[in-house]
PDBQT receptor file of N, H, CA, C and O in Angstrom, charges set to zero:
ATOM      1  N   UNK A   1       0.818  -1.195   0.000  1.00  0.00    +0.000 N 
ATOM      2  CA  UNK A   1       0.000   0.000   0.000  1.00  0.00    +0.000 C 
ATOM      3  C   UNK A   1       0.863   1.261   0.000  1.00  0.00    +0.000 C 
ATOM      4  O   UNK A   1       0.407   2.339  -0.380  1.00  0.00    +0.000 OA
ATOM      5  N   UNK A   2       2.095   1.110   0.426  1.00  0.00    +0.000 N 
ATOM      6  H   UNK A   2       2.464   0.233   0.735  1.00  0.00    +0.000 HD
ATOM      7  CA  UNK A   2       2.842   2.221   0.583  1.00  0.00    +0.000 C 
ATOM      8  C   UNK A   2       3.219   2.778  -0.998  1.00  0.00    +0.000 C 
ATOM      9  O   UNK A   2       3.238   3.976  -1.279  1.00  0.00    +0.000 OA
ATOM     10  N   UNK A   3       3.408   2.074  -1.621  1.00  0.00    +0.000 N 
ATOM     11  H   UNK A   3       3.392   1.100  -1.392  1.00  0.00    +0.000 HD
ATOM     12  CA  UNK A   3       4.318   2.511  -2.513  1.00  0.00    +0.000 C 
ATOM     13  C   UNK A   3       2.778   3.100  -3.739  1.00  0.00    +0.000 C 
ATOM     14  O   UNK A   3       2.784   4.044  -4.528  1.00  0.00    +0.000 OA
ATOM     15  N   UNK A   4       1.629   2.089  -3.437  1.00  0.00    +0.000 N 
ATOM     16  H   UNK A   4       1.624   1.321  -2.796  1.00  0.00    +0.000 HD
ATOM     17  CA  UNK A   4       0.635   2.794  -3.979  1.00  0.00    +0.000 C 
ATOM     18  C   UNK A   4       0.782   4.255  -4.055  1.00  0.00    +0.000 C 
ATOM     19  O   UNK A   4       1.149   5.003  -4.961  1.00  0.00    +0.000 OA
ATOM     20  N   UNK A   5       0.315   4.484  -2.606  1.00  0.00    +0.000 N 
ATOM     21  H   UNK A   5       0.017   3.876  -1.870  1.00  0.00    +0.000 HD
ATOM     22  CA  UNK A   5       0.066   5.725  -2.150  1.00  0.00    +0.000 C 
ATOM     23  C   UNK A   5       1.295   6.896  -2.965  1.00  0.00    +0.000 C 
ATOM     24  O   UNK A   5       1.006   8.023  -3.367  1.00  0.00    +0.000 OA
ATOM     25  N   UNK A   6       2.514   6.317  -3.037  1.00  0.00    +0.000 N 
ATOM     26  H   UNK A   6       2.749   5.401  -2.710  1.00  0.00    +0.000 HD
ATOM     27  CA  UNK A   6       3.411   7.128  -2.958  1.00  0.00    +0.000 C 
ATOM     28  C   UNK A   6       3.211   7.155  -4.937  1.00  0.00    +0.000 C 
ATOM     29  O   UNK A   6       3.892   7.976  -5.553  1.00  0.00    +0.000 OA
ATOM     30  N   UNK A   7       2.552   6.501  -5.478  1.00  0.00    +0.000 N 
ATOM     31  H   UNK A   7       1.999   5.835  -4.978  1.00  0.00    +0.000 HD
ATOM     32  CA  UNK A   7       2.845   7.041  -7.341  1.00  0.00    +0.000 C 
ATOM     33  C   UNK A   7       1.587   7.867  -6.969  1.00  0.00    +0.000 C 
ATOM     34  O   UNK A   7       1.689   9.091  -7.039  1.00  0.00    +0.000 OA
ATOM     35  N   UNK A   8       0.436   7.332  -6.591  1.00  0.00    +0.000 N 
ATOM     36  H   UNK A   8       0.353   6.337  -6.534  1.00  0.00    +0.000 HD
ATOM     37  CA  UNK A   8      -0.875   8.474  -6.245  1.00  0.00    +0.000 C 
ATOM     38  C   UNK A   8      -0.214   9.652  -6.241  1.00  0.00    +0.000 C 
ATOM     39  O   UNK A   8      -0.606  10.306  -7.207  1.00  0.00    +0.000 OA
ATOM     40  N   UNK A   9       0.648  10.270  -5.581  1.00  0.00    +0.000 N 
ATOM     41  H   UNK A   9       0.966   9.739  -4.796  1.00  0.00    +0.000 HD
ATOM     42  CA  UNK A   9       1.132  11.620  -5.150  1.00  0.00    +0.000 C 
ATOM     43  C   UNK A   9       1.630  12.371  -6.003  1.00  0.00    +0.000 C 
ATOM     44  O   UNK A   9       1.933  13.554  -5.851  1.00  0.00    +0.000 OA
ATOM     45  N   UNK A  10       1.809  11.292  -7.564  1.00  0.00    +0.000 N 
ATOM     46  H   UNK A  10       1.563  10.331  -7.688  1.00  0.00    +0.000 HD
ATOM     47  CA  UNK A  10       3.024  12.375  -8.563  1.00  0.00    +0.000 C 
ATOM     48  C   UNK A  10       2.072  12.062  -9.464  1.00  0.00    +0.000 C 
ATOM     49  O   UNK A  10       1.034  11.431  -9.262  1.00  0.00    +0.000 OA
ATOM     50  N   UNK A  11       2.657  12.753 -10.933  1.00  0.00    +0.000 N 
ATOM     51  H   UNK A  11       3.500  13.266 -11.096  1.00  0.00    +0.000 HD
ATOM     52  CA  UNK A  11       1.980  13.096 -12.384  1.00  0.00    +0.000 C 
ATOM     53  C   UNK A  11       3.042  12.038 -13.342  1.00  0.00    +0.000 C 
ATOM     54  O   UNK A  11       4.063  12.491 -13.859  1.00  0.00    +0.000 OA
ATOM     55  N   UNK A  12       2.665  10.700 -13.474  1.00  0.00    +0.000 N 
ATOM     56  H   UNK A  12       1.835  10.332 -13.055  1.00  0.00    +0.000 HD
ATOM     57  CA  UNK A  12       2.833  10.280 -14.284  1.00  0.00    +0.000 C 
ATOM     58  C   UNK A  12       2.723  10.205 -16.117  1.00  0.00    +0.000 C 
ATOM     59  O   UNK A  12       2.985   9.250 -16.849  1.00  0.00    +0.000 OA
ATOM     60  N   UNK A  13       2.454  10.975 -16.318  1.00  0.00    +0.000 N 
ATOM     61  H   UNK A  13       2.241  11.750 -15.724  1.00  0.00    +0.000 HD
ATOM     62  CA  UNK A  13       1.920  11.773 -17.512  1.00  0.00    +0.000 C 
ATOM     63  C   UNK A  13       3.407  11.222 -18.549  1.00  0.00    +0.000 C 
ATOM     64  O   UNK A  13       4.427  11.802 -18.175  1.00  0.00    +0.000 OA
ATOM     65  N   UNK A  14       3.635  10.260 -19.700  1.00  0.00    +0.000 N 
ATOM     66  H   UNK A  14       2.806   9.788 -20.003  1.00  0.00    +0.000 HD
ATOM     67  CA  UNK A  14       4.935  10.479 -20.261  1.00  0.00    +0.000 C 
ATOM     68  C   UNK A  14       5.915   9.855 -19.384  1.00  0.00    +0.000 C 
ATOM     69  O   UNK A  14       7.090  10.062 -19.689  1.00  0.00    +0.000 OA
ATOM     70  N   UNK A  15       5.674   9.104 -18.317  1.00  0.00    +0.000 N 
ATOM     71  H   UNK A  15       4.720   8.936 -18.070  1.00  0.00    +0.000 HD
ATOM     72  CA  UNK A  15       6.888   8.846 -17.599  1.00  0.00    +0.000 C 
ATOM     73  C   UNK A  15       7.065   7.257 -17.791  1.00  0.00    +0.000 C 
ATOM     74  O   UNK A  15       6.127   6.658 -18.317  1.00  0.00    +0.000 OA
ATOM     75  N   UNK A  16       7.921   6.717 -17.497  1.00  0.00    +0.000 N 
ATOM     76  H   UNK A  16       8.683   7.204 -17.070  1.00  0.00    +0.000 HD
ATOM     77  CA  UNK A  16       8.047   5.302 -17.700  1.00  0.00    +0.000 C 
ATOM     78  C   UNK A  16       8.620   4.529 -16.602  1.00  0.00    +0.000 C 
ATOM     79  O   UNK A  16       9.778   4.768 -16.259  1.00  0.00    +0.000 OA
ATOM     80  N   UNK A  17       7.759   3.398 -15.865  1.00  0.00    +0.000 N 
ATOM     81  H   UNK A  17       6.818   3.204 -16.144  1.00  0.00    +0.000 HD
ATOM     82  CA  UNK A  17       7.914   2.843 -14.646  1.00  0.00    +0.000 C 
ATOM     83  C   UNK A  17       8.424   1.608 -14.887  1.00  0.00    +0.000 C 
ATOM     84  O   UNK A  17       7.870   0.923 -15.747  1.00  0.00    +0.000 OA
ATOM     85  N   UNK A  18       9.573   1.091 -14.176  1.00  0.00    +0.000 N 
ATOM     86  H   UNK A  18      10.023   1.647 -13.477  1.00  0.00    +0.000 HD
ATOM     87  CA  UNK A  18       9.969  -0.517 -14.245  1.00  0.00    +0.000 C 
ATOM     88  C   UNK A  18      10.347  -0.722 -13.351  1.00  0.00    +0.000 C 
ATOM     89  O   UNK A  18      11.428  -0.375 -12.874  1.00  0.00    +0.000 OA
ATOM     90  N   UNK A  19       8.958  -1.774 -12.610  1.00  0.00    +0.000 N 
ATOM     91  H   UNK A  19       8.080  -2.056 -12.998  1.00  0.00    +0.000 HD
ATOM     92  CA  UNK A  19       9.159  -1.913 -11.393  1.00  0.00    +0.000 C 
ATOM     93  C   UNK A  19      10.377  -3.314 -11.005  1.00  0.00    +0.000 C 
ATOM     94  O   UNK A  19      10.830  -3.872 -12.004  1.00  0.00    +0.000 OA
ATOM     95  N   UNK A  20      10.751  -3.713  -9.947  1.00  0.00    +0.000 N 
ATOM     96  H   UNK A  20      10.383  -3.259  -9.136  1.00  0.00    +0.000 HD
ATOM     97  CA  UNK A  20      11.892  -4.249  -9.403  1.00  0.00    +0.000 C 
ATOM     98  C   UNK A  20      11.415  -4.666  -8.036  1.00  0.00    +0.000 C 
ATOM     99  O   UNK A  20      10.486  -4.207  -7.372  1.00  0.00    +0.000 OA
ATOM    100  N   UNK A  21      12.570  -5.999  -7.666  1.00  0.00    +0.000 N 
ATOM    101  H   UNK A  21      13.325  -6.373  -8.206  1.00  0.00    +0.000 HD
ATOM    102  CA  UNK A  21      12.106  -6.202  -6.407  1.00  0.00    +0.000 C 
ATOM    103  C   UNK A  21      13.230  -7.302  -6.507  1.00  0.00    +0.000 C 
ATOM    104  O   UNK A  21      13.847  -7.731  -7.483  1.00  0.00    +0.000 OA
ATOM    105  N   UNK A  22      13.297  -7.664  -4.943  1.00  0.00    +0.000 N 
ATOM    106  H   UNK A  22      12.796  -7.315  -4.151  1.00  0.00    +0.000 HD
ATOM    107  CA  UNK A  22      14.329  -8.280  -4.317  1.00  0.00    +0.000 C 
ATOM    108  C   UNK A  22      13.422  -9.442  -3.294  1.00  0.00    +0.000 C 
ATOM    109  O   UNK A  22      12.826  -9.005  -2.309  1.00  0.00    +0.000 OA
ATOM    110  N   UNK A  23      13.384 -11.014  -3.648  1.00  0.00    +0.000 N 
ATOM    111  H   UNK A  23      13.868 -11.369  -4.447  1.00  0.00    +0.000 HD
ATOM    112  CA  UNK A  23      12.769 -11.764  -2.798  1.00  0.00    +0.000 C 
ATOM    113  C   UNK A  23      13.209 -13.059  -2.137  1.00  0.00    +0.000 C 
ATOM    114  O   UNK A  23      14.191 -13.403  -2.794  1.00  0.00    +0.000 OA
ATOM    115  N   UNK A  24      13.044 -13.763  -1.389  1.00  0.00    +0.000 N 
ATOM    116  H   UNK A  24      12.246 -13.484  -0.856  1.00  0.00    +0.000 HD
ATOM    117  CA  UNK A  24      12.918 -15.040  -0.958  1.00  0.00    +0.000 C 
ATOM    118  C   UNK A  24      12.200 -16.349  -1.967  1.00  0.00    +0.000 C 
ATOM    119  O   UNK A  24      12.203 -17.555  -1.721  1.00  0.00    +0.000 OA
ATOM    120  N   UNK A  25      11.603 -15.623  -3.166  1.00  0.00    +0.000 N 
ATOM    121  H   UNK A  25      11.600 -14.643  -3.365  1.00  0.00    +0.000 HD
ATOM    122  CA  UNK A  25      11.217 -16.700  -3.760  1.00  0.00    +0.000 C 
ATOM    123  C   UNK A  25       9.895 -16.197  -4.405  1.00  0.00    +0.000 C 
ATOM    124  O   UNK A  25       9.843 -16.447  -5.609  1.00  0.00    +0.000 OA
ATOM    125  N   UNK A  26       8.406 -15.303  -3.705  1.00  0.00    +0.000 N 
ATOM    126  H   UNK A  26       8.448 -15.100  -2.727  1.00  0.00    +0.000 HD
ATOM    127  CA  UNK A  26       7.358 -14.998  -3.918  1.00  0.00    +0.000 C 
ATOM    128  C   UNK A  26       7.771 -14.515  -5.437  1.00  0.00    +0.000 C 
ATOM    129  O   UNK A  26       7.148 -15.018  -6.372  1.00  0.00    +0.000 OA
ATOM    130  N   UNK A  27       8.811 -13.548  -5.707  1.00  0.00    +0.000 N 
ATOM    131  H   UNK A  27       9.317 -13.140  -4.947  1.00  0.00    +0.000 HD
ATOM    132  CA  UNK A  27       8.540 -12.772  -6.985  1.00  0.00    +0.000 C 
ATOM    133  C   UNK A  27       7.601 -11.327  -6.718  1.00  0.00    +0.000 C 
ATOM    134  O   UNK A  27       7.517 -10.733  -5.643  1.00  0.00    +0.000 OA
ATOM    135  N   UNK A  28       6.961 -10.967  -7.951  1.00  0.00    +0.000 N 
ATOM    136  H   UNK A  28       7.029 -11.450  -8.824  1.00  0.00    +0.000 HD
ATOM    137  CA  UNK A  28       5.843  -9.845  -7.691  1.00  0.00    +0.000 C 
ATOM    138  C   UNK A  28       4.517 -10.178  -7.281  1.00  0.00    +0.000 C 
ATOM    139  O   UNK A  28       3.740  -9.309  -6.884  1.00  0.00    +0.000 OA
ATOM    140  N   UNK A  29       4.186 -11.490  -7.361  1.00  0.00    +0.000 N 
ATOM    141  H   UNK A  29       4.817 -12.196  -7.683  1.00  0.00    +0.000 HD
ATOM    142  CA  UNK A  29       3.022 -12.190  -6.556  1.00  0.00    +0.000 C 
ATOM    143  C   UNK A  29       1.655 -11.201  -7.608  1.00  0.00    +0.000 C 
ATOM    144  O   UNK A  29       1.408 -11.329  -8.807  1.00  0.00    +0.000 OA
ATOM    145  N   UNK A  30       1.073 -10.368  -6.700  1.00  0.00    +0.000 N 
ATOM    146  H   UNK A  30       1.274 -10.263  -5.726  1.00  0.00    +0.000 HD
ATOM    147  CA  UNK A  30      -0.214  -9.601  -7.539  1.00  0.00    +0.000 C 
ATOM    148  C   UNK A  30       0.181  -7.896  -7.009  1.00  0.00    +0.000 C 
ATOM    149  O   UNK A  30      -0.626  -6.970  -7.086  1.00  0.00    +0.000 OA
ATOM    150  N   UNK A  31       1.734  -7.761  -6.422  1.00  0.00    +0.000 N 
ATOM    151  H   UNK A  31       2.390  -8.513  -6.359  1.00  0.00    +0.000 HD
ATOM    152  CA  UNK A  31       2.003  -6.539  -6.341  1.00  0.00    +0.000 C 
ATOM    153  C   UNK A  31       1.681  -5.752  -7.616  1.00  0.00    +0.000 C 
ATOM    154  O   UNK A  31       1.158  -4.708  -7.226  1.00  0.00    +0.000 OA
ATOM    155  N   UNK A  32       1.744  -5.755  -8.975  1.00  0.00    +0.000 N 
ATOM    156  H   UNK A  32       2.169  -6.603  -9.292  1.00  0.00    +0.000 HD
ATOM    157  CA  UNK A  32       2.048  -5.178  -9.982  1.00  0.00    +0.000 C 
ATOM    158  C   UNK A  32       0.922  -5.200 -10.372  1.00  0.00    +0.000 C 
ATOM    159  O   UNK A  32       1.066  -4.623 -11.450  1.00  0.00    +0.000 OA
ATOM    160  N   UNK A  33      -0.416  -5.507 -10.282  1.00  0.00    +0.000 N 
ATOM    161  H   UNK A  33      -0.533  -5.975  -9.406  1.00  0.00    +0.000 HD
ATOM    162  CA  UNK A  33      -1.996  -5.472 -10.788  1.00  0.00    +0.000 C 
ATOM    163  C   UNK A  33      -2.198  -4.327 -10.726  1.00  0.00    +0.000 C 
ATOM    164  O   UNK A  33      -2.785  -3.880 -11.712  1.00  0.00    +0.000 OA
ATOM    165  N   UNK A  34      -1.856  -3.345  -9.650  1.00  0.00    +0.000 N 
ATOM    166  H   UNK A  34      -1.379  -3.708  -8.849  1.00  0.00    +0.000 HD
ATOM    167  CA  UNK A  34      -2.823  -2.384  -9.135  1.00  0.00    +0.000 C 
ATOM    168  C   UNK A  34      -1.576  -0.925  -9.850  1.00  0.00    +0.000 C 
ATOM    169  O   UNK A  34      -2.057   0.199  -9.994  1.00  0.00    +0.000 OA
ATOM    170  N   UNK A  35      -0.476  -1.109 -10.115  1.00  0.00    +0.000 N 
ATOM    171  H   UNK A  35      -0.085  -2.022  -9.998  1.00  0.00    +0.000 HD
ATOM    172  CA  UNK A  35       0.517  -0.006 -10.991  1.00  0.00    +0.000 C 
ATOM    173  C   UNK A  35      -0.314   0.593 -12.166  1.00  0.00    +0.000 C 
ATOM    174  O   UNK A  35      -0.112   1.771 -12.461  1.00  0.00    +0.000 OA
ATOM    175  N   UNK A  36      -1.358  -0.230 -12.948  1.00  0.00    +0.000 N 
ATOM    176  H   UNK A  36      -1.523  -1.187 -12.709  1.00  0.00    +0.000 HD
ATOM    177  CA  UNK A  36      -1.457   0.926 -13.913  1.00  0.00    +0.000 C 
ATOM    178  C   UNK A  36      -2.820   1.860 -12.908  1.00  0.00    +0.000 C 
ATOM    179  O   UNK A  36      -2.892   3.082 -13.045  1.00  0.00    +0.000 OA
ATOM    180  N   UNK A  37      -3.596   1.277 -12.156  1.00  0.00    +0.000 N 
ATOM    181  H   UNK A  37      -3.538   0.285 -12.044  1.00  0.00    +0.000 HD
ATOM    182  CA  UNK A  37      -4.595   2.761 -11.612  1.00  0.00    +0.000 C 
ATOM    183  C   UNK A  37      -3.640   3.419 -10.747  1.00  0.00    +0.000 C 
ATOM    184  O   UNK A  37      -3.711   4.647 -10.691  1.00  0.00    +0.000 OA
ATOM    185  N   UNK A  38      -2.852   2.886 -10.136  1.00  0.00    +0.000 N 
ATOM    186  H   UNK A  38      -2.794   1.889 -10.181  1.00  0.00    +0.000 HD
ATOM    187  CA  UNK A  38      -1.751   3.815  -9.364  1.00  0.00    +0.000 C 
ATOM    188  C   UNK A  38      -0.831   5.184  -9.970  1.00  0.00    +0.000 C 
ATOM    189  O   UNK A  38      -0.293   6.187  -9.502  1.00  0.00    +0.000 OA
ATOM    190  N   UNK A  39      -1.047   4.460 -11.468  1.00  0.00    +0.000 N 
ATOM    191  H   UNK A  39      -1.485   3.645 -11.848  1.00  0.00    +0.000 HD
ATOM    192  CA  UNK A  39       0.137   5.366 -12.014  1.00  0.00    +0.000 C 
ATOM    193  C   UNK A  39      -0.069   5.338 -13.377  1.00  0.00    +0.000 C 
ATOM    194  O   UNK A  39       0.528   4.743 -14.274  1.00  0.00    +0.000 OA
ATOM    195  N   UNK A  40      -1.530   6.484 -13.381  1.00  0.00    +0.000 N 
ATOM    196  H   UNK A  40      -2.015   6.967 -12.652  1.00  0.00    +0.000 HD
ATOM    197  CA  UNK A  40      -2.012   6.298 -14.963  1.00  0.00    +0.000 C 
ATOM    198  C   UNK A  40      -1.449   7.513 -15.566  1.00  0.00    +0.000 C 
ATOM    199  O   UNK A  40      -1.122   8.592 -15.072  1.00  0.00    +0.000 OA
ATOM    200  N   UNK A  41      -1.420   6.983 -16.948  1.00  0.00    +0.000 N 
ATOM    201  H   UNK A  41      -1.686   6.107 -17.349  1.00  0.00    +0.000 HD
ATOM    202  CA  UNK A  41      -0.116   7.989 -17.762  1.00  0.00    +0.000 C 
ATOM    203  C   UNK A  41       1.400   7.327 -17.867  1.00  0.00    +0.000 C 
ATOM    204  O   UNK A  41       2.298   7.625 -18.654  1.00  0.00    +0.000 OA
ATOM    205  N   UNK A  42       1.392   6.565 -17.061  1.00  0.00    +0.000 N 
ATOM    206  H   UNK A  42       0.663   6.324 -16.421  1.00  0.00    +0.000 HD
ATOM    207  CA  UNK A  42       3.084   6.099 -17.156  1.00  0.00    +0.000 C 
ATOM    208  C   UNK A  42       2.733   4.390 -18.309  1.00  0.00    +0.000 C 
ATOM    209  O   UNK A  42       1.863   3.613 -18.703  1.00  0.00    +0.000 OA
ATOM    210  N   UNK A  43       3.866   4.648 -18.336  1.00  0.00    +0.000 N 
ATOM    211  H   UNK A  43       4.572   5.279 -18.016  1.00  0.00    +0.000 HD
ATOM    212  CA  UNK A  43       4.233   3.144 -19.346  1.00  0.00    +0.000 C 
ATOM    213  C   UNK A  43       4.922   2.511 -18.549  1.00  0.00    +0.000 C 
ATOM    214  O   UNK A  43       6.054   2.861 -18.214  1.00  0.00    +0.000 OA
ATOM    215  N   UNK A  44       4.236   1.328 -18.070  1.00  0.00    +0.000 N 
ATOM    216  H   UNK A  44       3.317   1.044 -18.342  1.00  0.00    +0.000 HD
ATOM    217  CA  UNK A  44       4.809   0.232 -17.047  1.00  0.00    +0.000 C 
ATOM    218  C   UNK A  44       5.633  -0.552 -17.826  1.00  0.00    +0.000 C 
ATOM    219  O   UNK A  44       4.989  -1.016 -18.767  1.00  0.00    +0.000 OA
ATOM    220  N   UNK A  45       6.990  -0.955 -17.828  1.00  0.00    +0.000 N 
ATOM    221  H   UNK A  45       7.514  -0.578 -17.064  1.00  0.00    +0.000 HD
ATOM    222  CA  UNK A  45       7.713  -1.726 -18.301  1.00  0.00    +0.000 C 
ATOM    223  C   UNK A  45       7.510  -3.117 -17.664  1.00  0.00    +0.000 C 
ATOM    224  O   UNK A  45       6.881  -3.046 -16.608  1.00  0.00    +0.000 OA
ATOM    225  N   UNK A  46       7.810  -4.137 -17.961  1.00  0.00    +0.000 N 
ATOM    226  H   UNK A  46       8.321  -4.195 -18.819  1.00  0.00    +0.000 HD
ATOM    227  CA  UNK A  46       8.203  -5.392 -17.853  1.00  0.00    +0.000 C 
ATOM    228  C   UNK A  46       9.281  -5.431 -16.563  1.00  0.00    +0.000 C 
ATOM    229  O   UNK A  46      10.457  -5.202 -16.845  1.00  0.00    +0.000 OA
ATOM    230  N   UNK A  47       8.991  -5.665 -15.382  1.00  0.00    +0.000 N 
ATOM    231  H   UNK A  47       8.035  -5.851 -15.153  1.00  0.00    +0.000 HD
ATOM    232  CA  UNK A  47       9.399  -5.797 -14.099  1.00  0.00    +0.000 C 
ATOM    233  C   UNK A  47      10.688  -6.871 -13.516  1.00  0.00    +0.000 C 
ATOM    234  O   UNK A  47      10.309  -7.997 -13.196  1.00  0.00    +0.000 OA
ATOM    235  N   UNK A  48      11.455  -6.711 -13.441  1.00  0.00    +0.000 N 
ATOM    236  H   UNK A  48      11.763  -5.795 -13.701  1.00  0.00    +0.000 HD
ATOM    237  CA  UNK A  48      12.743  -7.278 -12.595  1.00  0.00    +0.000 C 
ATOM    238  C   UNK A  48      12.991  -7.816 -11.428  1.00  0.00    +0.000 C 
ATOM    239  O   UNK A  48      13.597  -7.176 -10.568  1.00  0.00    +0.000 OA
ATOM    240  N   UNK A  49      12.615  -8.915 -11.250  1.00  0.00    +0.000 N 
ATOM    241  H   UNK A  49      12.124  -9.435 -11.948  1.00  0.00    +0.000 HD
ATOM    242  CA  UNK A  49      12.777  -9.657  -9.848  1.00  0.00    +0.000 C 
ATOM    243  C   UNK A  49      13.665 -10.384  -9.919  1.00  0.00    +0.000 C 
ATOM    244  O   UNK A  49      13.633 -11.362 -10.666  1.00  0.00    +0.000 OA
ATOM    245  N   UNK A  50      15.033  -9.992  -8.898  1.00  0.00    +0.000 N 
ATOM    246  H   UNK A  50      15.060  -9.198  -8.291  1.00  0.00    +0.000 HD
ATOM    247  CA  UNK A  50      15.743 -10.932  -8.570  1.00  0.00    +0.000 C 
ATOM    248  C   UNK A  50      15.863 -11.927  -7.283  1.00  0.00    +0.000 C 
ATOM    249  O   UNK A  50      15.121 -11.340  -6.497  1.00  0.00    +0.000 OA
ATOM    250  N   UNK A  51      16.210 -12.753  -6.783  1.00  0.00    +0.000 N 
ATOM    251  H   UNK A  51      16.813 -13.230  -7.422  1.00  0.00    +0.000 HD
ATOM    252  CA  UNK A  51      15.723 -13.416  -5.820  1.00  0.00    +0.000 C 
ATOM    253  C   UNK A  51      16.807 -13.521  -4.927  1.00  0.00    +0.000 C 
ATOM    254  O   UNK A  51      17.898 -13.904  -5.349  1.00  0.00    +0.000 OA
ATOM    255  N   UNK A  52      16.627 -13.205  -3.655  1.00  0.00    +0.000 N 
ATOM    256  H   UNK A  52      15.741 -12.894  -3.312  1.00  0.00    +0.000 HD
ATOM    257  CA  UNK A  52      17.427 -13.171  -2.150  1.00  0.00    +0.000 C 
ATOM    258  C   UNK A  52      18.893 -13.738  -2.530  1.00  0.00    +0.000 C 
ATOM    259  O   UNK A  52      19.825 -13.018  -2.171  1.00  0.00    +0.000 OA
ATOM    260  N   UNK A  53      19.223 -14.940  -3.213  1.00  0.00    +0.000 N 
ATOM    261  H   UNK A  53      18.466 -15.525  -3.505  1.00  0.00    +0.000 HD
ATOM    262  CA  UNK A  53      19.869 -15.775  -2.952  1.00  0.00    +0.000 C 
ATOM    263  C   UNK A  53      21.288 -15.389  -5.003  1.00  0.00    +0.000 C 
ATOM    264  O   UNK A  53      22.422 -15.771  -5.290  1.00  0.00    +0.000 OA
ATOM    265  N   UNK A  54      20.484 -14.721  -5.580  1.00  0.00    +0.000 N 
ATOM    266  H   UNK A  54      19.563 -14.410  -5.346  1.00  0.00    +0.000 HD
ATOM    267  CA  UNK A  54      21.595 -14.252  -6.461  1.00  0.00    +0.000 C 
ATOM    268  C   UNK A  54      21.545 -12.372  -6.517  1.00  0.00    +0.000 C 
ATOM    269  O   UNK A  54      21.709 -11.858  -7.624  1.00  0.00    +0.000 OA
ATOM    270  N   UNK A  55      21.417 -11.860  -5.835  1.00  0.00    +0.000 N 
ATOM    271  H   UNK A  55      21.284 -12.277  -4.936  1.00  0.00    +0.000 HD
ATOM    272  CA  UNK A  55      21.483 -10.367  -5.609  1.00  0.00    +0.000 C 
ATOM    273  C   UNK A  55      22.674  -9.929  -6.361  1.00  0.00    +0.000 C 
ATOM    274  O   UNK A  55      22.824  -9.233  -7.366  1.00  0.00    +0.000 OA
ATOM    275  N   UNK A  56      23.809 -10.812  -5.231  1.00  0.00    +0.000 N 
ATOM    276  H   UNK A  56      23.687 -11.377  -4.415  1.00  0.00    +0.000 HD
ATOM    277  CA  UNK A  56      25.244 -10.692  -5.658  1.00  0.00    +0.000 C 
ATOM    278  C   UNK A  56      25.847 -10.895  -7.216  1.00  0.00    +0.000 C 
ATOM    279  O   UNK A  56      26.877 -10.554  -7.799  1.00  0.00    +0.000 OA
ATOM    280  N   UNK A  57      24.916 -11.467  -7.481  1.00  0.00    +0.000 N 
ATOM    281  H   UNK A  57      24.080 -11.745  -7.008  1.00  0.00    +0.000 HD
ATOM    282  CA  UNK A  57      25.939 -11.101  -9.330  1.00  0.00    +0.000 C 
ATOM    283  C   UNK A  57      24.407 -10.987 -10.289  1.00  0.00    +0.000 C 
ATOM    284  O   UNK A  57      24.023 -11.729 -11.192  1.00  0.00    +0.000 OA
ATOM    285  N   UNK A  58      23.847  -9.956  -9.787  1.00  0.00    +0.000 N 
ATOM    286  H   UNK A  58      24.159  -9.353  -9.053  1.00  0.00    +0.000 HD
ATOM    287  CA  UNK A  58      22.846  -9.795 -10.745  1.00  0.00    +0.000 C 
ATOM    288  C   UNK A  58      22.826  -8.327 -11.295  1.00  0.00    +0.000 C 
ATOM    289  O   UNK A  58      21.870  -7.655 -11.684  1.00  0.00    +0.000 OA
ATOM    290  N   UNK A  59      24.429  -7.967 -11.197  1.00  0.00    +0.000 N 
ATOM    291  H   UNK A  59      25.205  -8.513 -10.881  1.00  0.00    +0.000 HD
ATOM    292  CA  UNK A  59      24.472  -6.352 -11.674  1.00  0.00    +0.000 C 
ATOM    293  C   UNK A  59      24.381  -6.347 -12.999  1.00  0.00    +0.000 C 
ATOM    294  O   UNK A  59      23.888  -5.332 -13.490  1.00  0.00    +0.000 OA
ATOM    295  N   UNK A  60      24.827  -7.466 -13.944  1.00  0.00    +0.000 N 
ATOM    296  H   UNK A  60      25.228  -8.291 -13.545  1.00  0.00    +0.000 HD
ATOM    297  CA  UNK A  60      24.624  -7.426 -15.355  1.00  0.00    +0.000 C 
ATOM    298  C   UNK A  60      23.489  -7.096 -15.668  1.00  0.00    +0.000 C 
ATOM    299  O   UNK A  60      23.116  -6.254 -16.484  1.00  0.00    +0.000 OA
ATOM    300  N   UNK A  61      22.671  -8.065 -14.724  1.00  0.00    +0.000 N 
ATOM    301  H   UNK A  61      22.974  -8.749 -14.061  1.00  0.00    +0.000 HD
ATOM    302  CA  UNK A  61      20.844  -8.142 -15.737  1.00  0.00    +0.000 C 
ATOM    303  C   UNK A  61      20.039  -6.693 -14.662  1.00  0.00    +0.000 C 
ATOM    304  O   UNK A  61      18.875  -6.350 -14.868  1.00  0.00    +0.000 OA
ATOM    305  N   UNK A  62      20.704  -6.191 -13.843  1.00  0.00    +0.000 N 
ATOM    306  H   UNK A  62      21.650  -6.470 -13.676  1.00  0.00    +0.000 HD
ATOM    307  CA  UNK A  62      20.306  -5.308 -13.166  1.00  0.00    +0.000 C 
ATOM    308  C   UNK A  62      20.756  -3.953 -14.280  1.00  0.00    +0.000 C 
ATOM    309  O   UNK A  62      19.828  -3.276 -14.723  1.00  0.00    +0.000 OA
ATOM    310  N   UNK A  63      21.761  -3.716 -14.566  1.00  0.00    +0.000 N 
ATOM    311  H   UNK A  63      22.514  -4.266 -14.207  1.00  0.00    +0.000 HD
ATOM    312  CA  UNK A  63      22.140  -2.917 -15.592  1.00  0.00    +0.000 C 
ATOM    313  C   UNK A  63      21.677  -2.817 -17.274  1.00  0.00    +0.000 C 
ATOM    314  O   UNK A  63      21.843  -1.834 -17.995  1.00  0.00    +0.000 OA
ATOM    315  N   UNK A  64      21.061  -4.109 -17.655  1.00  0.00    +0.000 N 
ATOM    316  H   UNK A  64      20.925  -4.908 -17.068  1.00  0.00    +0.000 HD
ATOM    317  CA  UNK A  64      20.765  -4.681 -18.636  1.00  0.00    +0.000 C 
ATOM    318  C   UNK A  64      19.526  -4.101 -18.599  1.00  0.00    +0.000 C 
ATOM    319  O   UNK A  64      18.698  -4.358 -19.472  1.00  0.00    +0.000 OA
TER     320      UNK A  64
């Protein structure tokens, strides 16, 4: 809910969102359903989850 709240607050208008996350395994689960009423006007990209256990060498595909 937090991070809801927090695109609610700005003007996505033209902007482009790619969301990310760091897990134990879940992934984005149904976090990412609710990004486009959160953050209408933006172009949601295709989202990046890496998982707890390769953080450490995921600067390629993190940079990529």
């Amino acid at each position: 809910m937090l991070i809801y709240s927090f695109l609610e607050a700005y003007d996505w208008d033209g902007k482009t969102l790619v969301p990310f996350c760091t897990s134990g395994g879940s992934g984005f689960g149904r976090s990412l359903d609710k990004l486009p009423d959160s953050a209408p006007g933006a172009a949601i990209l295709e989202g990046l989850h890496v998982s707890g256990s390769r953080v450490d060498g995921a600067s390629e595909e993190v940079a990529a």
